[in-house]
Phi, psi and omega in degrees: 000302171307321183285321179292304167315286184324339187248300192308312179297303213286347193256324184272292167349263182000285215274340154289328193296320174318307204266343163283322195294320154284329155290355156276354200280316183313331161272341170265001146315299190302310206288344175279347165304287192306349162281304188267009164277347184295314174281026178239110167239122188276142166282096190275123184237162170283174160228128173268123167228147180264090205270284177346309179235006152112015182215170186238138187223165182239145180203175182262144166326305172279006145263161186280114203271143168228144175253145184062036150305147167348285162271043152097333185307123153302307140200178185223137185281129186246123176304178182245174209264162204253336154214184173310323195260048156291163126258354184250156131263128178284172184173144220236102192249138167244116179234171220219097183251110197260169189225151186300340179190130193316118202221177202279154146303325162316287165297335177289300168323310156279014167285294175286335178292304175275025119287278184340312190240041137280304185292296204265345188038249192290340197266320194309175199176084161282116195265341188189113184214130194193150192270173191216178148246138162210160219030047189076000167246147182290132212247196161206120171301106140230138196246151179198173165207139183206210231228126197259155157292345173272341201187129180300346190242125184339172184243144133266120176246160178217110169251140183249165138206153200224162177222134174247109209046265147242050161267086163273135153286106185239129175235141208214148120296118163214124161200175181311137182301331178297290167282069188258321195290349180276334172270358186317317176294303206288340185285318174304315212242002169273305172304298162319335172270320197333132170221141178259133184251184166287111131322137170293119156307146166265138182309000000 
């Protein structure tokens, strides 16, 4: 009888000893999740639409979008500076090129590629060229890098571009080759939203 108490008391002892020793791996489960979702950082964007020639972008929030630049871009998104001493910004352009006449993707593609290793010749360093869709129309991806004379560190560029009758889309991503990998998700998701809208008639 005593012996019987005795192995029942020693089984419960077990089996509590079971269920705290589990519930502690269950809480230091949580908490190590819960470090890493803290450390997971999402990126909140905005939308851009251009009514006027018809299309729509997604950006990260916290860049500044300019409109009507300089250089021919409808517009272009600008990173904030990463500290006081940058020189550089990245920065993500929709630009709009119209043509005298309608030509294949295929040809549009070797067109620009033989601009590209025109401009940059020998310094350029091509990483990628693959056709894409891009706002549902067929595009081409070319990613490459090459040498600004101003700053010691490579350029990464990434063009996307698509043609609609005799209309090119051209979308370009530029920053530094180092931190390319830190933009990569935002550049992928800047491209994938490009949406083409209805344009607003004029009045």
């Amino acid at each position: 009888m005593f012996k019987w108490i005795t192995n029942w008391q020693n089984m419960e002892r077990s089996r509590r000893l079971s269920f705290i020793f589990g519930f502690m791996i269950i809480v230091g489960l949580l908490i190590i999740i819960v470090g890493l979702l803290a450390n997971i950082k999402v990126t909140p964007y905005a939308i851009y639409k251009n009514k006027k020639i018809g299309f729509s972008i997604k950006f990260p929030s916290y860049w500044k979008p300019v409109l009507d630049p300089k250089n021919g871009a409808i517009v272009i998104f600008i990173a904030p500076k990463k500290d006081s001493l940058s020189v550089f910004q990245e920065n993500f352009n929709v630009s709009i090129k119209d043509m005298p006449q309608a030509m294949t993707a295929d040809f549009l593609n070797k067109q620009i590629v033989s601009q590209v290793v025109g401009t940059f010749g020998e310094q350029m360093e091509i990483s990628q060229s693959f056709p894409v869709t891009l706002g549902g129309k067929r595009g081409y991806r070319f990613t490459f890098s090459g040498y600004d004379p101003k700053i010691a560190n490579p350029i990464q560029y990434v063009t996307v571009w698509t043609m609609v009758g005799t209309r090119i889309y051209i979308l370009t991503f530029t920053g530094l080759k180092e931190d390319y990998s830190i933009n990569e998700k935002k550049v992928n998701t800047m491209i994938k939203s490009f949406r083409f809208i209805q344009p607003e008639r004029n009045r």
